[in-house]
N, C-alpha and C positions, 0 to 999 in steps of 0.2 A: 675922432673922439667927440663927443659932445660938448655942443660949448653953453648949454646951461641945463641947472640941475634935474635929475629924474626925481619924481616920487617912491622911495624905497619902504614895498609893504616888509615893515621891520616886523609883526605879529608874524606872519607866513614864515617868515624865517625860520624865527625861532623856535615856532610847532616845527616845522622840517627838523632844526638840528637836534631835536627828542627822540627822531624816529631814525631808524639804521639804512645806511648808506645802499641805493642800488645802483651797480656799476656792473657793464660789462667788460673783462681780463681781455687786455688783447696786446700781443707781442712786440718789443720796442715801443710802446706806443704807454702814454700815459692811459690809466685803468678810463673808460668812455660811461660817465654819469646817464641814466638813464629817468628822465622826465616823460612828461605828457607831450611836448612838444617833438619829439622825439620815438617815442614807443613805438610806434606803426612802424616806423623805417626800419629799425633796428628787428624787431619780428620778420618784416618783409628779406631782410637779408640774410637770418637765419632759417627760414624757412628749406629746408634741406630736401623736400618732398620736392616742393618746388624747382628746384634747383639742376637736380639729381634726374627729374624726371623728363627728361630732353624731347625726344623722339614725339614730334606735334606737330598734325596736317597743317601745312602752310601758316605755318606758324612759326616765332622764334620765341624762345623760354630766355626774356628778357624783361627789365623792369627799369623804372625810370624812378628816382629818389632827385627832389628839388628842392630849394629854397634858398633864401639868398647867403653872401657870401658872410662867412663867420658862424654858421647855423652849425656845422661840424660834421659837413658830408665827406670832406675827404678823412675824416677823421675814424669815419665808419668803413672807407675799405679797409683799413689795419683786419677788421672783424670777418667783412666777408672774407678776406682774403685768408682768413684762418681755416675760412669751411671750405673755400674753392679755389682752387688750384686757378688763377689766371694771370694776364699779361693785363697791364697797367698803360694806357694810351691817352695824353691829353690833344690829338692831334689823327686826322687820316690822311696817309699821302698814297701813292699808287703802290708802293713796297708793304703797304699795310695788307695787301691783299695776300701776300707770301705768307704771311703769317698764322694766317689762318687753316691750320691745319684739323685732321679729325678728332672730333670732342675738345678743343679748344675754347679756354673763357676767355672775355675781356672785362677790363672795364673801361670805360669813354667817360674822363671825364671831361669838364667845361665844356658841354655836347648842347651847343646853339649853332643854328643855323649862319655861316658864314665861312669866310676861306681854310678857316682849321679844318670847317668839317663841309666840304661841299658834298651839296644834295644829291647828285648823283654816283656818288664814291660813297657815301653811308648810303644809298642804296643796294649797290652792287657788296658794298662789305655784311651790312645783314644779311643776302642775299646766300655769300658762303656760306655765312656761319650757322646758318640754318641749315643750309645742306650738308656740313659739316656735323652737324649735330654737335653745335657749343653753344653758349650764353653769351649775353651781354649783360652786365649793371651799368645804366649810364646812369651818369651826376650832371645837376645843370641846376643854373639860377631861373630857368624858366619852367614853368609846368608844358605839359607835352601840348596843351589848348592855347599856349603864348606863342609855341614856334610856327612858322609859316615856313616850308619847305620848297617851296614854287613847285612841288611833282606832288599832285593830288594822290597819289598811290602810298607816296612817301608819310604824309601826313594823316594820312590814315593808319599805317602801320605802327605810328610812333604813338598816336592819342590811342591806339587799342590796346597799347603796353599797359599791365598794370602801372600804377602809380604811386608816391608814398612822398607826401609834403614834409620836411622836415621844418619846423619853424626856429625863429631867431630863442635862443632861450630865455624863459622868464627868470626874473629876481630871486626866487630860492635857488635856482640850480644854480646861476651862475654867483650863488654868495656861496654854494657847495663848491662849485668848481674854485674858485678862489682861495676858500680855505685850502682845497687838495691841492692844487698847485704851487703854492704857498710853503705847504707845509711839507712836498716832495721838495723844495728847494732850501728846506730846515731855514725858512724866512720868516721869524715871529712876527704876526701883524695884529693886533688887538681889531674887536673887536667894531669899536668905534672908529678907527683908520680905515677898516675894509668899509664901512658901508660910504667912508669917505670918498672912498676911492669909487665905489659903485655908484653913487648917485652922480660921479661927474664923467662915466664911464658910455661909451655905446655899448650895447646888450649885445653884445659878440665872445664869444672864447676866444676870437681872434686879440681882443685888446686885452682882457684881461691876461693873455699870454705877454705880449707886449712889455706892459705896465711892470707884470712880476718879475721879471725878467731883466729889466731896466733896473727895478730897486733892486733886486738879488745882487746886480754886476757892483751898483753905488756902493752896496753894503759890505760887499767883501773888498772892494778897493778900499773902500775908508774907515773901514771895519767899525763902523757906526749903526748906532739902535734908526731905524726908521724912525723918521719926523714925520708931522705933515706940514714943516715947511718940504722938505725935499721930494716926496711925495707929488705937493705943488707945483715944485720944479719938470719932475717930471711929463707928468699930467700937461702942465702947458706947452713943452717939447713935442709932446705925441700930438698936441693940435695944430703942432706948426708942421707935422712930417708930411 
């Protein structure tokens, strides 16, 4: 959490909440708010031509979506995995190789170079899955130009993946995402609380989930109106976690 205050452009807000909510429906999953930071990914994973269109000379029909943690990458398989049927891997070990069977997808996620994912085991697993004729979506906090592979062959294949930055999200959305969240938790929080909460928040869906979450539990235990003494309380607990 942030331990001092953000600048909140309150004017942006409030043109945002004039205009109608764009979110993409995705299953079990809370409805996935769609920004500027964000746009590219969410196209890149709906892209069904793409997807669909397998069979490429020495090539694998694979794509790399990055950016750091709380930006809402896992948030977005909910969506691919609406359009493509695949298995879900935060990890390769040598049984990962069984798995790979014809026209099978994955996804890899937390895909940095190191003992989860040794360089020459994500070689030979692309390897199948290409001759396989399946996909990959990897997710990772690095762009494919951050990771160093030690197998020049390796690092080439990965920075020639398409690519798609997701960024941390900006101030409007994540005061959209907060009202929704909030208000799927039937949690009234006025107006002036939420931006309280936001200028002392980090720019993640992951804290704003946190944060609601916490007062949701306070409030139905004590079945009290939210303060921003308790609020406070809170807020300072999540900097001590």
């Amino acid at each position: 959490m942030s331990s001092k205050l953000r600048n909140i452009n309150k004017l942006a807000i409030n043109k945002q909440m004039a205009l109608p909510l764009k979110f993409k429906s995705t299953k079990d999953r809370e409805n996935y708010l769609v920004s500027e930071c964000n746009v590219e990914a969410v196209k890149l994973i709906e892209n069904s031509l793409f997807w669909q269109n397998k069979p490429k000379i020495n090539s694998i029909p694979g794509a790399i979506i990055y950016g750091p943690k709380g930006s809402g990458k896992t948030h977005l398989c909910s969506i691919f995995k609406q359009n493509v049927d695949c298995d879900y891997l935060t990890s390769l070990s040598r049984n990962s190789l069984e798995k790979v069977t014809e026209g099978k997808n994955f996804i890899l996620d937390n895909f940095v170079p190191g003992k989860i994912y040794p360089a020459e085991l994500v070689m030979h697993f692309m390897n199948q899955v290409t001759y396989k004729e399946g996909s990959i979506l990897f997710l990772s906090r690095l762009s494919p130009f951050e990771m160093n592979w030690d197998l020049d062959d390796l690092n080439s294949r990965i920075r020639s993946l398409i690519s798609s930055e997701i960024k941390l999200p900006d101030d409007v959305l994540l005061y959209l995402f907060i009202v929704k969240y909030s208000n799927e938790k039937n949690l009234f929080i006025g107006d002036k609380k939420l931006i309280y909460i936001l200028e002392r928040l980090d720019r993640s869906f992951e804290s704003v989930i946190k944060v609601i979450d916490r007062l949701n539990t306070h409030s139905l235990e004590d079945n009290q109106k939210i303060t921003y003494k308790n609020i406070k309380i809170i807020l300072d607990n999540l900097n001590i976690d």
